[in-house]
N, C-alpha and C positions, 0 to 999 in steps of 0.2 A: 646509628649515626655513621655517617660514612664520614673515609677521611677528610675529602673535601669539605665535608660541611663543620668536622669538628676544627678545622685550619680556618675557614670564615667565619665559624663563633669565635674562635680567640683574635682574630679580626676587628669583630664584633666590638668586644671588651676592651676591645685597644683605643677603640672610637671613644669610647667613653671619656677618655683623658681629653680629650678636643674640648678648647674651651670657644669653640668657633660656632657659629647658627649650622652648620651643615659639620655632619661628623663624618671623617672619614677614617678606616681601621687600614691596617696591611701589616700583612706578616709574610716572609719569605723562608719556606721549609727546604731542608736538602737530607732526602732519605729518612725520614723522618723524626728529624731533627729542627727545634725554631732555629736558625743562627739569627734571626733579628723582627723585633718590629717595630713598629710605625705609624703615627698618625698627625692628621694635620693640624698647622699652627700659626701664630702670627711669624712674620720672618725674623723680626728683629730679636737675635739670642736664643734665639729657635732651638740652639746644641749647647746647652749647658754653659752660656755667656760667649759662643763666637758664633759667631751670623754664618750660616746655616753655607753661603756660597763660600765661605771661605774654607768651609770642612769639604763640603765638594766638591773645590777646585781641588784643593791636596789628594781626597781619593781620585780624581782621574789623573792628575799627576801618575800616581802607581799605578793604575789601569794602566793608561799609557805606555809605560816601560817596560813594563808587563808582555802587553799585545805586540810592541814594535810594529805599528802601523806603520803608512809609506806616507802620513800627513804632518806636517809640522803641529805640535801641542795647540798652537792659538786656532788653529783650524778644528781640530780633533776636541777640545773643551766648547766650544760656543757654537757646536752645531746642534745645536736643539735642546740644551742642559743649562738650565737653572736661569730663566729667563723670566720667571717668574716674578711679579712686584711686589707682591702682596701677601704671600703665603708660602710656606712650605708643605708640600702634598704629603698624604702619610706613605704615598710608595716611594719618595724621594729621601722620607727620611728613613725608610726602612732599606733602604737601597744602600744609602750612604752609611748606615749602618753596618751593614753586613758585608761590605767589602767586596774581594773579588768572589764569585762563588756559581760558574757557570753548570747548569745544571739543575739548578733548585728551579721552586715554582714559588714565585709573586702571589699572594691571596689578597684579593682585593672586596672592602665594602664598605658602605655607607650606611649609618646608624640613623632610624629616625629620631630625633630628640623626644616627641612627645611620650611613645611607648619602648623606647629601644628596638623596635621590630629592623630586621635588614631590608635594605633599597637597593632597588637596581644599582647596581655602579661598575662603571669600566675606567683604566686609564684613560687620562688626556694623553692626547698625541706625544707630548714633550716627556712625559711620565712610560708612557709605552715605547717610549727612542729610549730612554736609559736604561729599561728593563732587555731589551734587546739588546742593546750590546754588553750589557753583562753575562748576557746567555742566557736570560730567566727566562719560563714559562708565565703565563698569566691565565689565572683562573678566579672571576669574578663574579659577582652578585648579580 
């Protein structure tokens, strides 16, 4: 088993925790190391009783300060992050998880319910904007 796939099996088993009709896994390694994962979920209390956009406004807060972009914060938060109605993606929460950490690679997939077998799966667009500008790598199913 190669690395890549033993980082989508633990992926995999991350899915499992989804109590959604579609499972989705993610884990973000750095030298091979997990520093976080991730899977999806309904939005409301999504992070251990604070809604999921309040944790991820405070991390790009420090992203932010961080970077010293040339954009004001209300620009730099709402361009394509956590726009979301309905759910929290598992690369979102493993994103917000894991803080700053440029360099690492994003492992992304999607569990079938009936037999646990992995499915295709890639970020959405607004999940693949936030892995980018952390500096993440993405490598999926």
């Amino acid at each position: 088993m190669t690395r890549s796939e033993k980082y989508i099996q633990l992926a995999l088993e991350e899915a499992k925790k989804s109590s959604m009709s579609k499972q989705h896994g993610a884990v973000i390694v750095l030298r091979g190391r997990v520093l976080s994962k991730g899977h999806n979920k309904y939005q409301g209390r999504a992070l251990g009783g604070r809604i999921w956009r309040e944790e991820l406004q405070e991390t790009l807060r420090k992203d932010w300060i961080h970077r010293e972009p040339d954009v004001p914060f209300s620009i730099y938060s709402n361009s394509m992050w956590g726009k979301s109605g309905c759910s929290l993606h598992a690369e979102m929460d493993a994103i917000i998880k894991a803080g700053y950490c440029p360099g690492a690679t994003l492992y992304v997939t999607r569990r079938r319910v009936t037999d646990g077998m992995a499915l295709e799966s890639t970020p959405c667009k607004r999940c693949e904007k936030a892995a980018q500008r952390k500096g993440l790598k993405i490598a999926s199913t």
